[in-house]
MIZAFI-907724 format. One line per 3 residues: number of its first residue (from 1); for each residue x, y, z of N, C-alpha, C, O. Coordinates in steps of 0.001 Angstrom, whole numbers. Each point is the difference from the previous one (the first is absolute). Layout:
<rs>
NUM> X,Y,Z,X,Y,Z,X,Y,Z,X,Y,Z ~ ...
</rs>
This chain:
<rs>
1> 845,-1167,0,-845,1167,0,898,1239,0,882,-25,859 ~ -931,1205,-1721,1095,880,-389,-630,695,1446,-949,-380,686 ~ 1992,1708,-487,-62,444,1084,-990,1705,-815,95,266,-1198
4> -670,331,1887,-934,445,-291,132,1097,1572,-73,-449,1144 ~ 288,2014,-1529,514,552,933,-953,618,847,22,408,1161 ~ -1177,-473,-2405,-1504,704,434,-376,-472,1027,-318,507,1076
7> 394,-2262,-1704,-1223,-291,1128,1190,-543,1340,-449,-1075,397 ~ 1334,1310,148,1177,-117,949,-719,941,918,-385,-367,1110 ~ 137,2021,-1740,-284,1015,1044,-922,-453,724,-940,-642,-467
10> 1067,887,1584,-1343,39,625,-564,1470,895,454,741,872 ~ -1162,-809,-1332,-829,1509,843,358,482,893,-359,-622,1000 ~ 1056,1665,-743,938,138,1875,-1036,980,-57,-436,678,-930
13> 125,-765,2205,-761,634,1328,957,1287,407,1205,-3,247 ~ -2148,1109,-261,712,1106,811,635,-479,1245,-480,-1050,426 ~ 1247,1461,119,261,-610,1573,-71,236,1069,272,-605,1037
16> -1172,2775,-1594,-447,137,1388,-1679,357,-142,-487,732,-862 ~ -270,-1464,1963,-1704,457,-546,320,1232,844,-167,-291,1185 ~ 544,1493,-1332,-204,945,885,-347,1449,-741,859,826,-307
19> -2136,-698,104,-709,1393,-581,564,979,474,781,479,-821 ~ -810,231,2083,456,1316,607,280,-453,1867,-369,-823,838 ~ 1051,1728,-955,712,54,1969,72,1372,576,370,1085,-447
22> -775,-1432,1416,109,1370,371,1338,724,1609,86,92,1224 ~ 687,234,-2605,1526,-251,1092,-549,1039,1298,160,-168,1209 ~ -683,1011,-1748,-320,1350,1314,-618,-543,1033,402,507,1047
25> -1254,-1371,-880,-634,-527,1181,992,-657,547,-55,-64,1228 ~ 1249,-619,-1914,991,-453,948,810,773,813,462,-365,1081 ~ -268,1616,-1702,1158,688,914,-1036,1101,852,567,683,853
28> -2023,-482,-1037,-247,1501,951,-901,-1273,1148,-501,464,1025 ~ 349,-2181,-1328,-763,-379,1147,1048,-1746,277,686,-707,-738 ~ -1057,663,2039,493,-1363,355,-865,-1157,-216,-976,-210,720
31> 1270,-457,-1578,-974,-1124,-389,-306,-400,1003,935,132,789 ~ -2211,-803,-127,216,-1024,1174,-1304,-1635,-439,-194,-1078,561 ~ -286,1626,-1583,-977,-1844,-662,-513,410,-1265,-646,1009,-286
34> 1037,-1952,-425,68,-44,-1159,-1634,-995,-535,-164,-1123,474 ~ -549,1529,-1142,-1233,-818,-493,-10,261,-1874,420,932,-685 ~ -1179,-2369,292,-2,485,-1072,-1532,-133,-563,-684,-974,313
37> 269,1846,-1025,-1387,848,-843,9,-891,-1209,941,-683,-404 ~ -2212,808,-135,-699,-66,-1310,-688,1728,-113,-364,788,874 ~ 410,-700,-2386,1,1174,-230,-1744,169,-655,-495,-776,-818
40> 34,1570,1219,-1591,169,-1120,501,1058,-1152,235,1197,165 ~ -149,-1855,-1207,357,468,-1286,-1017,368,-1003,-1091,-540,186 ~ 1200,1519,-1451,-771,-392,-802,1316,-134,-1246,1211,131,179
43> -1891,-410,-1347,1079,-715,-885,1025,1135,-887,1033,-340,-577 ~ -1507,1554,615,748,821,-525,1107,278,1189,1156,158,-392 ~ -1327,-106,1376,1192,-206,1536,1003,-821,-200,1180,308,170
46> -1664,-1606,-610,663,-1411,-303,1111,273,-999,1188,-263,185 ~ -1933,1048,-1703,718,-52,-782,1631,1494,375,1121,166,-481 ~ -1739,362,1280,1344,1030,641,396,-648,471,950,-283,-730
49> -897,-253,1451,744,-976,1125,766,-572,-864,1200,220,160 ~ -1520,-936,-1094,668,-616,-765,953,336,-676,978,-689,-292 ~ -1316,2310,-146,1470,637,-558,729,814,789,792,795,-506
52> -983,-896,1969,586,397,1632,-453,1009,-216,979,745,16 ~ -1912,-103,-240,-367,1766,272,-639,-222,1102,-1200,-274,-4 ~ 1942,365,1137,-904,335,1224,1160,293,1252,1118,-512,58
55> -1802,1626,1059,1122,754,430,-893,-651,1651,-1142,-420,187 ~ 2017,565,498,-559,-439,1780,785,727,990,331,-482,1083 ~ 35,1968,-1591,842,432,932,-1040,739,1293,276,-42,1199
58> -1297,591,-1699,-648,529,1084,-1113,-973,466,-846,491,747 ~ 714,-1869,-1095,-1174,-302,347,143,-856,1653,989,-78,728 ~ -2272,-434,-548,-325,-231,1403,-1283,-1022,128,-599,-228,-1051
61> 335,-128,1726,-928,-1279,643,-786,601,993,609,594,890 ~ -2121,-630,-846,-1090,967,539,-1017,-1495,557,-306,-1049,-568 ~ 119,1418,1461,-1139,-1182,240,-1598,530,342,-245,455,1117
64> -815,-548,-2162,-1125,753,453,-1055,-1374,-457,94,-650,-1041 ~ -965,477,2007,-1161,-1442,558,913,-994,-232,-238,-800,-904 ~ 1265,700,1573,246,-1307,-237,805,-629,-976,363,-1176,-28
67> -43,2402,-1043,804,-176,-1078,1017,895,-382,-89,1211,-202 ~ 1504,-2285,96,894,916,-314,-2,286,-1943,-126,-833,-896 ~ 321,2349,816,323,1106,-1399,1392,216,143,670,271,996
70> -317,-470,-2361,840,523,-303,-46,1386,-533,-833,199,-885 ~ 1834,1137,1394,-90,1066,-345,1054,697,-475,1012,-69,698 ~ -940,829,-1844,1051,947,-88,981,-1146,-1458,967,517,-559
73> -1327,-1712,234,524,-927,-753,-73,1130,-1611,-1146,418,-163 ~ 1788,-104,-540,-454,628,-1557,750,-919,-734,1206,-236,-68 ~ -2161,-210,-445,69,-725,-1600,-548,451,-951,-1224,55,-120
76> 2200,414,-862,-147,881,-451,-394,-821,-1674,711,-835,-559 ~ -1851,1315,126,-1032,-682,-1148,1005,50,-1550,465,1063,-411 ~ -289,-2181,-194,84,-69,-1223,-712,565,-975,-1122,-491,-122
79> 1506,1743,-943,-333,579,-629,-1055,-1525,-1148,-1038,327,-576 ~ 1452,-1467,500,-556,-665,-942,-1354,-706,1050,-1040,-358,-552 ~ 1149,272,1514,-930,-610,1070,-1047,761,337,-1127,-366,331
82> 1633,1622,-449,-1421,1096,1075,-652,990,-1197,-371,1147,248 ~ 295,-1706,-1461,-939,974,-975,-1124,-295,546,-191,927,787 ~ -827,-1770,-702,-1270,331,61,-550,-577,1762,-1082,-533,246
85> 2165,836,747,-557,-302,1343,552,1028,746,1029,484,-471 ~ -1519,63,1706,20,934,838,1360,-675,771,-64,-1124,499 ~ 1022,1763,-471,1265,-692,359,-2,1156,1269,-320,1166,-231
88> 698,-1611,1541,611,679,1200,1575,-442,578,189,-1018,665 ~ 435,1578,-892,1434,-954,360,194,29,1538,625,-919,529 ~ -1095,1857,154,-90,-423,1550,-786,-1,356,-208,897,817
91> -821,-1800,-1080,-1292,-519,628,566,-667,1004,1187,-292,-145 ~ -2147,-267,1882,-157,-442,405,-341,-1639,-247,-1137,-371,-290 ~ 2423,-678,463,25,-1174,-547,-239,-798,1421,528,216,1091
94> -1620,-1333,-1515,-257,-1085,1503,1200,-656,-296,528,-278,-1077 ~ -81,13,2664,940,-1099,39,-830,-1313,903,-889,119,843 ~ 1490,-1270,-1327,-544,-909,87,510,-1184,1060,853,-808,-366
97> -1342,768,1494,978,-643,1134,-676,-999,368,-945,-258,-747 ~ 1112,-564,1843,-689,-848,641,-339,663,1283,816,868,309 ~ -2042,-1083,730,-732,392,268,1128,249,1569,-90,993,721
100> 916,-1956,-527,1131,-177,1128,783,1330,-186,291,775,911 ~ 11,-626,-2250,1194,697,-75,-617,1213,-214,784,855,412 ~ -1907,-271,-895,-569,1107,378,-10,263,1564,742,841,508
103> -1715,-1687,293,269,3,1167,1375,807,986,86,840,896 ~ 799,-1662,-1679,1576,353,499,702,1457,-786,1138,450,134 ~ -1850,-127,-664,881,1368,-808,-1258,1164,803,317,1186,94
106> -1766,-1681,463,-841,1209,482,963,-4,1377,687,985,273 ~ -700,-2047,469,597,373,991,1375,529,-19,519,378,1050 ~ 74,-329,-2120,1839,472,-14,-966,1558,-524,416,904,725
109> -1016,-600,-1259,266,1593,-762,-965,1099,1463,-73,1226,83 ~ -595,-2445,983,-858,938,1032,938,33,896,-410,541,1026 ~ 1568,-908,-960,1218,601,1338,1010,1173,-773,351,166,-1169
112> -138,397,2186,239,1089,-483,1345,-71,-1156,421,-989,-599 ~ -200,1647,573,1917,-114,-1081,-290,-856,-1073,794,82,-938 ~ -1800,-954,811,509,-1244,-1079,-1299,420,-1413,-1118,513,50
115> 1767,-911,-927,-1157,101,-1150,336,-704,-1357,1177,-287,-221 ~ -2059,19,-617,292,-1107,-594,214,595,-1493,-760,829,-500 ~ 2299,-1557,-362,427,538,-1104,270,-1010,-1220,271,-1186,185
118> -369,1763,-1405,-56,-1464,-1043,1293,954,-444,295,1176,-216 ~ 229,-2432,232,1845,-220,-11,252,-666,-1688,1159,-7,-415 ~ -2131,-460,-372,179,-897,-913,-758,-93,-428,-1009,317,630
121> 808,-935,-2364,-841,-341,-963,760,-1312,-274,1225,23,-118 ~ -1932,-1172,15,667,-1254,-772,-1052,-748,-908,-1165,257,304 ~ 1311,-987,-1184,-569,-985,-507,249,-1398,396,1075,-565,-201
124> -2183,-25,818,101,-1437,448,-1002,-937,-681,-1118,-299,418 ~ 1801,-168,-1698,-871,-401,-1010,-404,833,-968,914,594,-574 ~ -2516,-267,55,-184,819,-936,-737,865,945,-827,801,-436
127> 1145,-938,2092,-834,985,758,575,1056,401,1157,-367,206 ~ -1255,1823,118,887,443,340,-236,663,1882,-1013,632,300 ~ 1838,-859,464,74,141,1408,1024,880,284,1114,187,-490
130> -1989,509,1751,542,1152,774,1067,-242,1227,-522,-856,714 ~ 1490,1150,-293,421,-224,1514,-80,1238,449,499,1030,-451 ~ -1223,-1224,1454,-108,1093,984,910,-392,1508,542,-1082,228
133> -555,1844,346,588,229,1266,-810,542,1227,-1093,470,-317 ~ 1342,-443,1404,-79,465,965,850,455,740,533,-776,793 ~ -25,2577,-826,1339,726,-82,-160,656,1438,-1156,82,414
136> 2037,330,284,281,1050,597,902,1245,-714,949,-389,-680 ~ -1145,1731,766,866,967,-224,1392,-70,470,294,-666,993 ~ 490,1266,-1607,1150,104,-27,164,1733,318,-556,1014,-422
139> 1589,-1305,1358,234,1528,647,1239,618,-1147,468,-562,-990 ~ -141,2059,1618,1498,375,-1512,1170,-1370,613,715,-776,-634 ~ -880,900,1691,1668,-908,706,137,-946,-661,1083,-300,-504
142> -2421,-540,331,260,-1493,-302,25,-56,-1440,783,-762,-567 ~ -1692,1618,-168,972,216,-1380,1197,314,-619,425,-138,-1148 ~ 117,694,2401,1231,580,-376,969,-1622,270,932,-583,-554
145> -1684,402,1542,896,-1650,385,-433,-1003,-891,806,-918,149 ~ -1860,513,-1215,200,-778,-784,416,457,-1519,117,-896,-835 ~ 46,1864,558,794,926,-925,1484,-678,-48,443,-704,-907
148> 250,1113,2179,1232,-299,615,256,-1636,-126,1027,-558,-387 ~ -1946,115,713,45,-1579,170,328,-265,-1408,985,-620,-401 ~ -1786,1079,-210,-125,-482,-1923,1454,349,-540,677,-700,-754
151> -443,1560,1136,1172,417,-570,1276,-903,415,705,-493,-880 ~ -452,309,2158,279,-834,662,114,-1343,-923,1082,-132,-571 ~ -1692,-495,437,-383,-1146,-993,336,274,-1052,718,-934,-358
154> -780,1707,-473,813,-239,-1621,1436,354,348,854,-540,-703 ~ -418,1403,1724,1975,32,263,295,-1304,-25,921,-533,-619 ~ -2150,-237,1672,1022,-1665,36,-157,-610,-606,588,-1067,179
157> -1481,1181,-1390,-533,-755,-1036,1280,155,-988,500,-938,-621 ~ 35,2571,576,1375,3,-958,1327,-370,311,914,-302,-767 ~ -938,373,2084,1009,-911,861,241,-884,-211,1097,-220,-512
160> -2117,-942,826,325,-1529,-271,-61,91,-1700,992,-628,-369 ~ -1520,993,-502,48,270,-1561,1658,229,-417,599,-293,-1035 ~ -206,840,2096,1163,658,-694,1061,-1117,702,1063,-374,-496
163> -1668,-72,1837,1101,-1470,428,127,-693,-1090,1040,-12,-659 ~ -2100,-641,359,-335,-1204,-1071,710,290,-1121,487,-1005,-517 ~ -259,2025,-38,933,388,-1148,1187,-482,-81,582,-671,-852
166> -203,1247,2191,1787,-416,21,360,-1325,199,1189,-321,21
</rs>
């Protein structure tokens, strides 16, 4: 059987499902539980998502009867998707939890200091899911101390880089 280069390829998979992140919630809050969402979509959303137009720097997690919203998320509409539908790019999106873990994010956002932040967009399957958090604020000090820390970490990252050389 001759060798045939076409059919050899095989389909590679992106390698990361990861739509959008939202680095700012890492450095202005202290993560402290991590949950993960289903998103209420409609399909012109889907198809942004799909070409990553979507930003999560200001958004936030609201809990009203019982249900956590996503707020402040902009996805921002495909000129070929939103001709003939009323497109809002920061609408108010349901997030979709189990009834426990709602439970556990009303009681983290009703003590004081803590409130709940979506850190992430991923695709798990052809679905696409939220991670949210449950954060405390970050004071200037402790930014200034994980600033420092980070930095910290790539010196020794070029350190041992530059051992390994010699």
């Amino acid at each position: 059987m001759p060798y045939n280069a076409a059919m050899s390829k095989k389909k590679s998979k992106t390698s990361s499902n990861q739509i959008a992140q939202n680095k700012r919630a890492n450095f202005d809050y202290k993560l402290l539980e991590d949950f993960e969402a289903g998103i209420a979509l409609t399909g012109w959303e889907i198809k942004s998502l799909r070409a990553g137009k979507v930003q999560l720097t200001d958004s936030y997690v609201i809990m009203k009867n019982g249900e956590a919203y996503l707020l402040g998320a902009q996805i921002t509409p495909m000129a070929t998707a939103s001709t003939h539908f009323v497109t809002e790019p920061t609408r108010t999106r349901k997030l979709l939890l189990h009834r426990k873990e709602l439970a556990r994010i009303l009681a983290g956002i009703s003590q004081k200091g803590l409130t709940c932040v979506c850190t992430g967009l991923y695709w798990k399957g052809h679905l696409a899911k939220a991670r949210v958090a449950l954060a405390q604020g970050k004071q200037a000090h402790d930014k200034r101390d994980t600033t420092k820390e980070r930095d910290w970490n790539r010196q020794k990252q070029r350190i041992v880089r530059a051992a390994v050389k010699q």
